[in-house]
C-alpha positions as CSV (number, residue, x, y, z in Angstrom):
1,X,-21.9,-14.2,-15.3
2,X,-20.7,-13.5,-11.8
3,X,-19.3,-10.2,-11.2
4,X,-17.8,-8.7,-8.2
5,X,-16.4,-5.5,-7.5
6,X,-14.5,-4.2,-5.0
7,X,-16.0,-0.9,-3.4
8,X,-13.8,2.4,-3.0
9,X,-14.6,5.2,-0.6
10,X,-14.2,8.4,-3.0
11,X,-10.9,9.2,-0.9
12,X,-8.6,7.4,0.5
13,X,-7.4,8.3,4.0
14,X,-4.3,6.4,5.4
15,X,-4.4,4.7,8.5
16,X,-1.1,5.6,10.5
17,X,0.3,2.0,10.0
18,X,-0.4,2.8,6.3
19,X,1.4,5.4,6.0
20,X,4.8,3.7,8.4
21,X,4.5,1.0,5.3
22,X,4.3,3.4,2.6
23,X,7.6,5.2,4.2
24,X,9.2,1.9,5.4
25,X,9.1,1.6,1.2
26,X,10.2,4.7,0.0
27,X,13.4,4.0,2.4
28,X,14.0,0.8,0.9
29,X,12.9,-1.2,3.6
30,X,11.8,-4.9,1.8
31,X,8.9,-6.1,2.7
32,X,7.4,-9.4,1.2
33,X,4.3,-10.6,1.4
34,X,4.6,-13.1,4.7
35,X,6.0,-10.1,6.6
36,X,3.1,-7.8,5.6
37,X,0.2,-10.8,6.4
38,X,2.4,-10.5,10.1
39,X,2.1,-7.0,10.4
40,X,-0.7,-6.7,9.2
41,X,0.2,-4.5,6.3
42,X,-3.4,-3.5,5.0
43,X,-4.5,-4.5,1.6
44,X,-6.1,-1.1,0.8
45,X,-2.6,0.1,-0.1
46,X,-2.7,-2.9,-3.0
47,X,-6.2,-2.0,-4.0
48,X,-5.8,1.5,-4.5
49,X,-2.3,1.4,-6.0
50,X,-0.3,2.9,-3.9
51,X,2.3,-0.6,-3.5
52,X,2.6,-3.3,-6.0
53,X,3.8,-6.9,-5.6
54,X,6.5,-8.2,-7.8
55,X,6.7,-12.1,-9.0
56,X,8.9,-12.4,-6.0
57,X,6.2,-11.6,-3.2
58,X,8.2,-8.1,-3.0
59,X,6.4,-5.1,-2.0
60,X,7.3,-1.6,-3.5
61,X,5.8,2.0,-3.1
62,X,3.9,3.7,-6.9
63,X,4.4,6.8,-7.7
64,X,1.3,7.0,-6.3
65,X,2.1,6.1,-3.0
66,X,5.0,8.5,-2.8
67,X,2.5,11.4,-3.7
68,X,0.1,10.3,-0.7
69,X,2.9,10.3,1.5
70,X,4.3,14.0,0.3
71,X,0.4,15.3,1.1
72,X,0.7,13.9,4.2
73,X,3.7,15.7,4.9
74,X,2.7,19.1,4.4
């Protein structure tokens, strides 16, 4: 059996382009997949669950995310 895991710092700290995607989100920007792969959008925001990615290839801010984004405010 061949298992791989994915390794997760114990926090996450946002990158500043992470955290322009994250608000792009939460102000309804849409943003599919192709345009994130061109901007470069980073995949930790997927692993950690802060976006998701519906059927269509459309990415969309978690609760999660929306809570990163209000502690980085303060």
């Amino acid at each position: 059996m061949n298992m791989t895991s994915t390794y997760h710092a114990p926090t996450f700290d946002p990158t500043v382009d992470e955290l322009e995607t994250l608000k792009r989100l939460e102000m309804g920007d849409k943003i599919t997949v192709p345009e994130a792969i061109k901007d470069h959008v980073s995949g930790r925001l997927l692993e950690w669950g802060f976006i998701t990615k519906s059927t269509t290839g459309q990415l969309a801010i978690t609760a999660t995310g929306l809570q990163l984004i209000r502690r980085q405010d303060n």
